[in-house]
C-alpha positions in Angstrom: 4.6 57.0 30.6 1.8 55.1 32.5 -0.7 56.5 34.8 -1.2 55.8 39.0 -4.3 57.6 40.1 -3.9 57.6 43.8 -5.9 58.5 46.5 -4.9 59.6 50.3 -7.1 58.8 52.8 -7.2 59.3 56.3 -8.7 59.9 59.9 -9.0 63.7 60.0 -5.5 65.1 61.6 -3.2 62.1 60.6 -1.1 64.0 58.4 -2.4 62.9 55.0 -2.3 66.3 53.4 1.4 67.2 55.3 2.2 63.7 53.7 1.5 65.2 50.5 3.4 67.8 50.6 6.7 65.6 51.2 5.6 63.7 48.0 5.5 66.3 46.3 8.6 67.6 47.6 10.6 64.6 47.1 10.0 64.3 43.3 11.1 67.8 42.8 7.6 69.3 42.3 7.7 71.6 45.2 11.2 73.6 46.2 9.5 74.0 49.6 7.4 71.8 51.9 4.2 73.8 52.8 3.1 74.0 56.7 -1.0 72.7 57.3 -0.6 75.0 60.2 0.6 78.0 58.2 -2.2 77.5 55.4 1.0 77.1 52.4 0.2 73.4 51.8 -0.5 73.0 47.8 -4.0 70.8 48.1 -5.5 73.1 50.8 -6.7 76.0 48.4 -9.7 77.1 49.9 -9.4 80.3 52.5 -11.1 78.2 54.7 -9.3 75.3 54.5 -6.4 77.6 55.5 -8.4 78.9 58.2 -9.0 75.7 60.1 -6.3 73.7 59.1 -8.7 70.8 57.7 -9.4 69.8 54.0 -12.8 70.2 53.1 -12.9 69.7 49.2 -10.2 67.0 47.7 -7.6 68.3 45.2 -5.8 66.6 42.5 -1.8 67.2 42.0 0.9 65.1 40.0 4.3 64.3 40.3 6.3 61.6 38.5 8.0 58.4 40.1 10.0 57.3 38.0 8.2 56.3 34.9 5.1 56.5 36.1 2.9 59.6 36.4 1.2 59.6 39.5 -2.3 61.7 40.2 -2.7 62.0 43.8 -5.7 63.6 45.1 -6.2 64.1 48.9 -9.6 64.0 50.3 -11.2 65.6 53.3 -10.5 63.5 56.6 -13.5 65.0 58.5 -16.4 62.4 59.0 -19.0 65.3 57.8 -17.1 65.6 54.6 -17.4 61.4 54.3 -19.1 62.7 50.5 -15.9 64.4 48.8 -14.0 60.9 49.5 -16.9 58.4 48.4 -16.6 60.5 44.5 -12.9 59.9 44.5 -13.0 56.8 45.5 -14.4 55.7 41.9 -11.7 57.0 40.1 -8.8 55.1 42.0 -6.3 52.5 40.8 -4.3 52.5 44.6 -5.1 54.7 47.8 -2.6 55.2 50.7 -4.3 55.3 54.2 -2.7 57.4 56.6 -2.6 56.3 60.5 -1.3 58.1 63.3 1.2 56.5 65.5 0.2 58.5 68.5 -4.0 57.8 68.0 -3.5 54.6 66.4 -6.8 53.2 64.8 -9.8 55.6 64.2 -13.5 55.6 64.4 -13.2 57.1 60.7 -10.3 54.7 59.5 -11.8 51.6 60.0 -14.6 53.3 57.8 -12.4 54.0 55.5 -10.3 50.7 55.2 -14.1 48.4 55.6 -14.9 50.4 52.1 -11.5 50.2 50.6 -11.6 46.6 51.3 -14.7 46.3 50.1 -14.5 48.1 46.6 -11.3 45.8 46.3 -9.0 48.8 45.9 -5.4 48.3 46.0 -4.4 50.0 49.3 -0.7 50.6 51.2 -0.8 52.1 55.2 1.1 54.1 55.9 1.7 54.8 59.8 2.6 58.3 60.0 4.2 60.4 62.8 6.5 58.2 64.4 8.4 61.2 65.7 5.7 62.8 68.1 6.2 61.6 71.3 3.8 58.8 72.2 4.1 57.1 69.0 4.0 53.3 68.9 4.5 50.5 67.1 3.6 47.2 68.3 -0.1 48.7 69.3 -0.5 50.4 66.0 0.6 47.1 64.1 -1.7 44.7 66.7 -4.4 47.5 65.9 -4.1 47.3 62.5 -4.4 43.1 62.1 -7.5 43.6 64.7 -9.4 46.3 64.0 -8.6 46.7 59.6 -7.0 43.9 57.9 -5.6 40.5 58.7 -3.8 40.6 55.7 -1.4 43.4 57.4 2.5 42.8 56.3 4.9 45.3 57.8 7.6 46.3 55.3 9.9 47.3 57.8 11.1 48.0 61.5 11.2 51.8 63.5 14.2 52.8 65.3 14.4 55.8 68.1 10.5 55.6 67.9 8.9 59.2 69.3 12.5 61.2 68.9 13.1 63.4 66.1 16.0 60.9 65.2 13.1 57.9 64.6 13.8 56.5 61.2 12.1 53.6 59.3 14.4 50.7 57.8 13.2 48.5 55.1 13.3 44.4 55.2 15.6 43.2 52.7 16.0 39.7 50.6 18.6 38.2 53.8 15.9 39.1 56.8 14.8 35.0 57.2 11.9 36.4 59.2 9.8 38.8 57.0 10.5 36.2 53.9 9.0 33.3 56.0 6.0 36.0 57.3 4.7 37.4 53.6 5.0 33.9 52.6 2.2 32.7 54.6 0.4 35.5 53.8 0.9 35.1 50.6 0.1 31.4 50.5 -3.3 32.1 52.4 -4.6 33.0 49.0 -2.4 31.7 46.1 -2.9 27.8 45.7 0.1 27.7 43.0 2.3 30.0 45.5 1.4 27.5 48.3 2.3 24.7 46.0 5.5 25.7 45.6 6.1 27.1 49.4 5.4 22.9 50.0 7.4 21.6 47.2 11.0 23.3 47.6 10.9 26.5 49.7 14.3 27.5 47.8 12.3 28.6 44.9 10.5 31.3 46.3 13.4 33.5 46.0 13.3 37.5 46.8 12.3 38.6 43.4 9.6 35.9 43.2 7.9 37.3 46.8 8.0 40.9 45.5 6.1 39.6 42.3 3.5 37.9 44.3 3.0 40.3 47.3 2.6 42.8 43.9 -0.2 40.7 42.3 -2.2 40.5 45.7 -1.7 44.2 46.2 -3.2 44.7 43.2 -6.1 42.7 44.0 -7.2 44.1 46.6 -5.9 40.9 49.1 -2.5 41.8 50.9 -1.9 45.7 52.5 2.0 46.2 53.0 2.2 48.9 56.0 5.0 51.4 56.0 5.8 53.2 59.1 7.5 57.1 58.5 7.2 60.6 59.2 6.0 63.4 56.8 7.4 65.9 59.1 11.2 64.6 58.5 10.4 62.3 56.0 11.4 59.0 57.5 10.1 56.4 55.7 9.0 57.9 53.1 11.0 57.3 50.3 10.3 53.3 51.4 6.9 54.6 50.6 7.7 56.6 47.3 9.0 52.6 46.3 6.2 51.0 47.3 3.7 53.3 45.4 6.2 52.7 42.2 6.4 48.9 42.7 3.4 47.9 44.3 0.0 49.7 43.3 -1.4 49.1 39.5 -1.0 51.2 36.9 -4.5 52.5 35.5 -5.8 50.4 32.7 -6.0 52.6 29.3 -8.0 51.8 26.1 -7.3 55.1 23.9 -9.1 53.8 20.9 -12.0 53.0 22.7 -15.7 54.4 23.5 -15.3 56.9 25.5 -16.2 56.2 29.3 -15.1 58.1 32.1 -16.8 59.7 35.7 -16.9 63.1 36.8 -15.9 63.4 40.5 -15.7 66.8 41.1 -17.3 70.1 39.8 -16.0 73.8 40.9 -17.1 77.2 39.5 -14.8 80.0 38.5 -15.2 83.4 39.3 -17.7 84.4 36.3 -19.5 81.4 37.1 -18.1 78.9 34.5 -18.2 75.4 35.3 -15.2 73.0 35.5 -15.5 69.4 35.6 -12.8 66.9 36.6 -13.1 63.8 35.2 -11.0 60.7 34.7 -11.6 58.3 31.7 -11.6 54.8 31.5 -11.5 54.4 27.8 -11.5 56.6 24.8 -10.0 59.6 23.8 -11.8 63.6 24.2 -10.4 66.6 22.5 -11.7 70.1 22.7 -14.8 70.8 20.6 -15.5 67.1 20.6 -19.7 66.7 21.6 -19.7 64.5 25.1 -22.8 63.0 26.4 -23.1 63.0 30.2 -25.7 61.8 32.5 -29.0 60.5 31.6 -29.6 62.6 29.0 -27.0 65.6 28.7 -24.8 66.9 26.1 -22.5 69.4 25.6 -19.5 70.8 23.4 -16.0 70.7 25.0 -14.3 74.0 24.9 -10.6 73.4 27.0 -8.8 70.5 28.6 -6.6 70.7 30.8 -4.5 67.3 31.7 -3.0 66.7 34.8 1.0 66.2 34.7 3.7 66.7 36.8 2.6 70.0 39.1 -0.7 71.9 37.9 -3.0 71.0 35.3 -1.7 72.2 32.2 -3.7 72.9 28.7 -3.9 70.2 26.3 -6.4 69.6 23.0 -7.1 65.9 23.9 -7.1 63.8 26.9 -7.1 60.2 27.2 -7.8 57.1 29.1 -6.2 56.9 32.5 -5.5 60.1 32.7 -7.3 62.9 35.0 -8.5 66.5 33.3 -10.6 69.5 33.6 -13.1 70.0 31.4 -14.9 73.3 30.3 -18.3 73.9 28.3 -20.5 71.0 29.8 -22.8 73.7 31.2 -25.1 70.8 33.0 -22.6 68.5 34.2 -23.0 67.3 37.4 -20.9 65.6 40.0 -21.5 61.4 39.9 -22.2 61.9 36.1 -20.8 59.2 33.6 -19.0 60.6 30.5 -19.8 58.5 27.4 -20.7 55.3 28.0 -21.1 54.0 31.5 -19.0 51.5 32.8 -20.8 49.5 35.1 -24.1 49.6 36.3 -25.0 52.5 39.0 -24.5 50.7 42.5 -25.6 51.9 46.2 -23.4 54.6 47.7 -20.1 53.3 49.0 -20.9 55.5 52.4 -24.2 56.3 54.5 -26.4 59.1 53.3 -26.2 62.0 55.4 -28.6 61.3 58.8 -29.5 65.1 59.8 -31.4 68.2 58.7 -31.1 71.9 59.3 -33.4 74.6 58.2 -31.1 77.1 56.7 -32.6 81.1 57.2 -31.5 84.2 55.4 -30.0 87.1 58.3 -31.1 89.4 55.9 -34.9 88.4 54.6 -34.0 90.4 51.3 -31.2 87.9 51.2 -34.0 84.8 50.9 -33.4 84.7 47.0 -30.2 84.7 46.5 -29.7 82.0 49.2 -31.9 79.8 47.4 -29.2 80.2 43.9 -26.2 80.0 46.3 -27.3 76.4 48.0 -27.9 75.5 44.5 -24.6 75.9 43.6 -22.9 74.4 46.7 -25.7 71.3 46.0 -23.6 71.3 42.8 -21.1 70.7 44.3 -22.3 67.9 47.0 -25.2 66.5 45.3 -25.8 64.7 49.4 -26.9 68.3 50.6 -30.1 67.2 48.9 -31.8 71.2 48.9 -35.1 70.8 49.9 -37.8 73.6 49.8 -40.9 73.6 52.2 -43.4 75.6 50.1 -45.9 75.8 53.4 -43.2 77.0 55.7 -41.3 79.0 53.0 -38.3 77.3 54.1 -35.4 75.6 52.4 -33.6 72.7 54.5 -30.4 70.9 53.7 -29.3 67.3 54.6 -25.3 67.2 56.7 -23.2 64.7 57.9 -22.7 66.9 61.4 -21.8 70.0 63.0 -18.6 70.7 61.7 -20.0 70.8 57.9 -22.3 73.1 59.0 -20.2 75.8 60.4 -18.1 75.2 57.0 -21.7 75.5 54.4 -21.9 79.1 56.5 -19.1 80.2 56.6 -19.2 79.6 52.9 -22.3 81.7 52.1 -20.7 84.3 54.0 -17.3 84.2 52.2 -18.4 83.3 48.8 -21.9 84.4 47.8 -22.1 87.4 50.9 -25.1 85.9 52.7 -25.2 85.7 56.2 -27.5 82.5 57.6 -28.5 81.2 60.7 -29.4 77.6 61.4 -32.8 76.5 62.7 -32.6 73.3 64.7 -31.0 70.4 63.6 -33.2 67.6 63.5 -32.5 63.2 62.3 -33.6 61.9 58.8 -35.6 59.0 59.0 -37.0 56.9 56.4 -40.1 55.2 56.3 -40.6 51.0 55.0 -43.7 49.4 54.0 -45.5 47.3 57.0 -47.0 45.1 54.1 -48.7 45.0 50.7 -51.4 47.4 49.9 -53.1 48.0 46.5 -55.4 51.1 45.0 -57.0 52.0 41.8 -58.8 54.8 40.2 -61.1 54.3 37.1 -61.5 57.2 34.1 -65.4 58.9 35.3 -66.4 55.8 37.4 -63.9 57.5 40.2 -64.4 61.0 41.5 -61.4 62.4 40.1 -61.0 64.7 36.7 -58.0 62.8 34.9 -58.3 61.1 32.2 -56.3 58.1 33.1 -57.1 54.7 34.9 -54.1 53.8 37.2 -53.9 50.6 39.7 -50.6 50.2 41.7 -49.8 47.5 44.4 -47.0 48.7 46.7 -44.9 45.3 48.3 -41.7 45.7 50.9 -38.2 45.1 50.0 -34.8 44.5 51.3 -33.0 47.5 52.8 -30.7 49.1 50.0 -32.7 47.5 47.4 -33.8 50.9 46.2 -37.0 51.8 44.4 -38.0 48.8 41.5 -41.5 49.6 39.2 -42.7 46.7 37.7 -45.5 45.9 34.8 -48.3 43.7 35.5 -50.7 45.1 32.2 -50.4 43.5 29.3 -47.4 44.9 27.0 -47.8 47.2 24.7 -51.7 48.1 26.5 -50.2 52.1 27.7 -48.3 54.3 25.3 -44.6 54.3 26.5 -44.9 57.7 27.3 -47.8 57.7 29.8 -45.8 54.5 31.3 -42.6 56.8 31.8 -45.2 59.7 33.5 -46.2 57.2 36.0 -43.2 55.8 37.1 -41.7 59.4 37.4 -44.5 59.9 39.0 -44.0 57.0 41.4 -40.5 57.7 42.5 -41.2 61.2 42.9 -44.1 60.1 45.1 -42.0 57.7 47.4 -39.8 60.8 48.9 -42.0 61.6 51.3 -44.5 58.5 52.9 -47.2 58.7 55.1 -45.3 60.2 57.6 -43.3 62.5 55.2 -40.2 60.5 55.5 -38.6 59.3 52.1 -39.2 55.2 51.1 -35.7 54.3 49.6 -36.8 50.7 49.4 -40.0 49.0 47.6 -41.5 47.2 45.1 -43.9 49.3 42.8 -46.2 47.2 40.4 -48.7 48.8 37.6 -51.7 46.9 38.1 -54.5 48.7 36.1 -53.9 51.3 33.8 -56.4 53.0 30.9 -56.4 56.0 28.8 -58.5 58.2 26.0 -56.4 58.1 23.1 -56.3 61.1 20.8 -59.4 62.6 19.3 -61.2 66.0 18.5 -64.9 67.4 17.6 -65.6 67.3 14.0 -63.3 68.8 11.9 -61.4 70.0 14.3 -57.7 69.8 16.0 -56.7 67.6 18.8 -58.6 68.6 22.0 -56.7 67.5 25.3 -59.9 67.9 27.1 -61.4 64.9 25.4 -57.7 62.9 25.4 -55.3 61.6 28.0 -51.8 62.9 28.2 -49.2 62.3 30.3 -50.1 65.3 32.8 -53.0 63.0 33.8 -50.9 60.0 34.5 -48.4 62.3 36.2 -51.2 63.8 38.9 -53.2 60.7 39.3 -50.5 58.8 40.4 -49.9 60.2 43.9 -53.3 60.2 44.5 -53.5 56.0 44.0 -49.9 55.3 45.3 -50.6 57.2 48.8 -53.9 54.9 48.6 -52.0 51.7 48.5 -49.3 52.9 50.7 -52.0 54.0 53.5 -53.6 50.4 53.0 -49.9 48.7 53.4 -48.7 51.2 56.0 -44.9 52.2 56.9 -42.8 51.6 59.7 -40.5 54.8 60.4 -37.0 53.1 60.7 -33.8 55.7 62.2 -30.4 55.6 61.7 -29.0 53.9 64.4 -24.3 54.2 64.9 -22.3 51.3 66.2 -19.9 52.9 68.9 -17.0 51.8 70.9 -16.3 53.5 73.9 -13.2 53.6 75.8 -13.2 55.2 79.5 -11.3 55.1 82.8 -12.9 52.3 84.9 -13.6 54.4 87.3 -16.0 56.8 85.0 -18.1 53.8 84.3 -21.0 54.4 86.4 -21.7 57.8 86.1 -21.4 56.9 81.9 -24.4 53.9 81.8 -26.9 56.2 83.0 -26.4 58.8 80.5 -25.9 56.4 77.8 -29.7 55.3 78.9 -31.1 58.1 79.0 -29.7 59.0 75.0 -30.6 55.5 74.0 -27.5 53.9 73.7 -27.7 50.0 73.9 -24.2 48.8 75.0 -24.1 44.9 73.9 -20.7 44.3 75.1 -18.3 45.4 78.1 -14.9 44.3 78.6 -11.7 45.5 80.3 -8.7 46.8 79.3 -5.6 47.5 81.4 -7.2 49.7 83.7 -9.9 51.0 81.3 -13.7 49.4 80.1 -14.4 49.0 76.4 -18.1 49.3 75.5 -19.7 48.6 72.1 -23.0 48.9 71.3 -25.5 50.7 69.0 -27.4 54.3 69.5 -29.4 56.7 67.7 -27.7 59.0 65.0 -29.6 61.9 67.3 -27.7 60.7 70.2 -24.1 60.8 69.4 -23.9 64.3 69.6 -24.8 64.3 72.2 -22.6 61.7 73.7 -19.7 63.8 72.5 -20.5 66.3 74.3 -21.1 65.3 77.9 -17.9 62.4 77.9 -15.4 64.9 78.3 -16.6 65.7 81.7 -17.6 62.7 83.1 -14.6 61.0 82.0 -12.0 63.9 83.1 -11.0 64.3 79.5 -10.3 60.5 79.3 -13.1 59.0 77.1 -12.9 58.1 73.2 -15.9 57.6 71.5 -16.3 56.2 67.6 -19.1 56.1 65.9 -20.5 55.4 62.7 -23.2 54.6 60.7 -24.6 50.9 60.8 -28.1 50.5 60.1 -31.9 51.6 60.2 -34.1 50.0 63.0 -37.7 51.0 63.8 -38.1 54.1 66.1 -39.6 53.4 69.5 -41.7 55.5 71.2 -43.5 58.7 69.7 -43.1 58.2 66.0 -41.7 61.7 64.6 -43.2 62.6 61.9 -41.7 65.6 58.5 -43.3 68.2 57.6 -44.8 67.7 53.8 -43.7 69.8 51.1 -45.7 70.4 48.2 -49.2 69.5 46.9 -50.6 66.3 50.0 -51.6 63.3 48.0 -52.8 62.2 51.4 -55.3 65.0 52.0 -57.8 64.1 48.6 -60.0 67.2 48.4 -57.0 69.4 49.1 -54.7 67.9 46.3 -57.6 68.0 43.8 -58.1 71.6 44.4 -54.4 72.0 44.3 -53.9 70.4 41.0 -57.2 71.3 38.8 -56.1 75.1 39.0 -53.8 73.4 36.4 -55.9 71.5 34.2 -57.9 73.4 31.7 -60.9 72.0 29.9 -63.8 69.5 31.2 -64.3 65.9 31.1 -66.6 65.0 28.3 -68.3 61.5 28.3 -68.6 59.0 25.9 -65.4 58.5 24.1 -63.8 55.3 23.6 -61.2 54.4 25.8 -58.0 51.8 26.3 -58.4 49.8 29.6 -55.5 47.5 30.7 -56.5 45.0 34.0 -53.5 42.7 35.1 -52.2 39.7 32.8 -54.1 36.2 34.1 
């Protein structure tokens, strides 16, 4: 039997997860369709997923079509929960995205579809809720060509649209007007296919268009769009077809090295970890040695394979398939099982753009607050945990409001620890303004490491990340004292000049030197008299922030690229608060009797937005947002508190870091100087 790992995506309260339960119910998996209302749907385990009728974490659950075994996890639809979906989406071979007929196109669909399209993932819409009242076609489908895809084909035609009777019927081989339609699309991208189309249309019979429309499903190119109901389940066995006919089957190399991903990692109630991981290639059996990560490694002790219903036991798992895995104690979400399959690429989604300090009710509770946002940073390695040693405070990145309510609600539920939330404030970043370079010399600098260390900091294009480059000759500094500064380096870059992290720059070694190993007579290696890598490792800030306050940075904030749809008559009393939040509308146009606006504003702003449009519009006004970009801040240049030892205040960090260093600096040893290559 071959394997379909699907995904379900949607806007949040399209109906992906009530979708999922008529799956599940028409392949005999479930005698009775769960209720998201009721909190009885099978993916929605959490008590307060239940609670709020949301999914927060995404699930896994099988069902068979057919001869294919289909994994289909559905993913949170909330934008704060944007994280849970960008881990699935690596483990894909298809993904469903779920639109409402009644709201039509969504700020967080056209997120959704943009990365889908992007990562080349096969992908069916389907158009869910044609039984509400208010449903639509035509709109949806001119919406869908517009806003997500040109490459739309609907599959069929709605009857009785918005009644409880409304009913989806498939095109067949004898409607002359779909055949003509998916040919062009089809041809759009198939020189043979178009070939033919010119040559003698009468050989592009029925089975021949299902073949191709297949092949450029597959690829990412064409997205069939099914319209239905989960609610009476119209449509949806047209959909249960097109999942069977349409989407790939995952690719499956048992015999070789094993690869896979781990996309999600749970606790159980003594605090043993699970990992669920799909492979790519190979085979894992229990008590089999895995590595994972960089440099991890652990003993497998149970599997448990996902087949039709729950995960069930199993002593080996293979490629293609989903599992949970037990006994990787350090395993952590984003981790590559085995050897890694491609090379580690950017986030398919924006970071998270805001920042709460999270505070203990109880000040007894401080402690245990700090083990329990561990853990849920286990979990979402994007809530990036970050501890203010000055302020005794710890602070947690979030995508928005809603995902905070939900991280205390689950301190309170799950770890007993009632929190309060300080302030929300925006995550900047910080880029070089140019090219700066520093140095520090073993005893010619004031400074008591024994290490030499030149570094020249140069910009770099956004989402270029962090590179460190070698300018000394090779082979001139012992590998590890190399590896101790660019640690060192990187560690360095998360908070600039203005305390903001640098996620983009060029980092070159310049100068480097070093004592190498020696003792008094007779005697056994003395540190004080030799570098090691501690003195690389604390000299290193010190010549970085040099360079960096030499080059200066530019504090750059995330800036959202909204559309705004209001009564005409709201218009004027909108501009002026959009002004005063910073929103730049770039372009105004009518429709019907409403004004479209689209435009940019600051990630600080949107909140902000959302909550005053409901009254100036009388209820009337959608906003989307989402992330575009980072553009310089204007104005007062915020500025983040520093954590740790200050690289930028000398005298301080010296003080700071000698308590550490035992030993004095004795004078005339031979030493190892490097300057850069001519």
């Amino acid at each position: 039997m071959s394997t379909l790992n699907l995904g379900i995506l949607a806007h949040v309260d399209a109906g992906k997860t009530s979708l999922t339960e008529r799956l599940l119910y028409a392949a005999g998996v479930i005698d009775e369709i769960g209720s998201v209302d009721d909190g009885n749907t099978q993916t929605d385990s959490l008590a307060l997923e239940r609670q709020r009728g949301i999914t927060i974490k995404s699930a896994v659950v099988s069902f068979a079509i057919k001869d294919v075994m289909v994994n289909l996890i559905d993913t949170p639809g909330h934008p704060d929960f944007i994280a849970e979906v960008e881990r699935v989406l690596n483990v894909l071979d298809g993904a469903v995205l779920v639109i409402s007929a009644v709201e039509g196109v969504q700020a967080q669909t056209r997120v959704l579809m943009r990365t889908l399209r992007r990562l080349h993932i096969p992908t069916l819409v389907f158009v869910n809720k044609i039984d509400r009242r208010g449903a639509r076609y035509d709109d949806v489908l001119r919406a869908i060509s517009e806003k997500l895809t040109q490459t739309a084909v609907p599959m069929g035609s709605v009857h009785d649209i918005g009644t409880r009777t409304s009913g989806f019927v498939p095109h067949d081989a004898d409607d002359a007007g779909f055949s003509a339609g998916l040919t062009e699309v089809l041809a759009e991208h198939d020189d043979e296919f178009l070939a033919a189309y010119l040559d003698d249309t009468t050989r592009l019979t029925h089975g021949r268009l299902r073949d191709a429309l297949a092949a450029q499903v597959g690829r990412g190119l064409v997205h069939p769009v099914f319209f239905g109901s989960a609610a009476t389940g119209a449509g949806v066995d047209a959909l249960t077809a097109a999942i069977e006919e349409l989407l790939p089957r995952a690719e499956a190399d048992a015999d070789g090295p094993v690869s896979g991903t781990v996309f999600k990692v749970e606790r159980g109630p003594a605090g043993e970890k699970t990992a669920y991981a799909r492979l790519f290639s190979g085979t894992v059996r229990v008590r089999d040695r895995v590595r994972f990560g960089e440099n991890g490694e652990g003993k497998v002790t149970a599997i448990s394979v996902f087949g039709p219903g729950p995960a069930d036991p199993c002593t080996s798992f293979s490629a293609g398939r989903i599992a949970k895995l037990r006994g990787l104690g350090d395993v952590r979400i984003g981790d590559t099982l085995g050897e890694p399959r491609t090379a580690a690429g950017s986030h398919s989604f924006a970071p998270p753009t805001l920042e709460t300090v999270v505070v203990p009710c109880c000040p007894a509770d401080r402690g245990g607050l700090r083990l329990a946002l561990d853990r849920l940073a286990e979990q979402d390695p994007l809530i990036n945990l970050r501890q203010d040693d000055v302020r005794q405070e710890m602070l947690v990145s979030l995508y928005g409001e809603v995902q905070k309510e939900v991280i205390q609600a689950t301190l309170a539920d799950g770890f007993g620890i009632d929190v309060e939330f300080r302030g929300t404030t925006t995550i900047c970043i910080e880029r070089p303004s140019g090219s700066g370079e520093a140095v520090e010399v073993i005893e010619k600098d004031p400074h008591p490491f024994l290490a030499t260390v030149g570094l020249r900091i140069d910009p770099a294009p956004a989402d270029s990340g962090v590179r460190f480059r070698l300018e000394i000759e090779p082979g001139a500094l012992p590998l590890s004292f190399r590896r101790a500064i660019e640690e060192s380096v990187r560690e360095t870059l998360s908070q600039g000049l203005h305390g903001w992290r640098i996620p983009d720059c060029t980092v070159t070694l310049t100068h480097s030197g070093y004592w190498p190993r020696q003792s008094h007579a007779h005697a056994t290696f003395d540190k004080s008299m030799s570098s090691t890598a501690g003195d690389f490792r604390n000299l290193t800030p010190l010549v970085l922030m040099g360079a960096l306050r030499q080059a200066g940075t530019t504090v750059h904030e995330p800036m959202h690229r909204f559309r705004l749809e209001l009564p005409a008559d709201a218009l004027g009393s909108v501009l002026p608060v959009l002004a005063q939040l910073r929103a730049v509308p770039r372009t105004t146009r009518t429709r019907g009797s409403s004004y479209v606006l689209e435009g940019v504003v600051p990630a600080a702003s949107v909140h902000g937005i959302e909550q005053q449009l409901p009254g100036l519009t009388s209820g009337e006004g959608v906003l989307e947002a989402a992330f575009a970009s980072y553009q310089p801040v204007r104005g007062t240049i915020p500025s983040r508190p520093r954590t740790g030892h200050n690289p930028l205040n000398r005298k301080e960090y010296l003080m700071n870091v000698v308590r550490g260093v035992s030993g004095g600096i004795s004078g005339g040893a031979a030493g190892h100087e490097s300057r850069p290559r001519s």
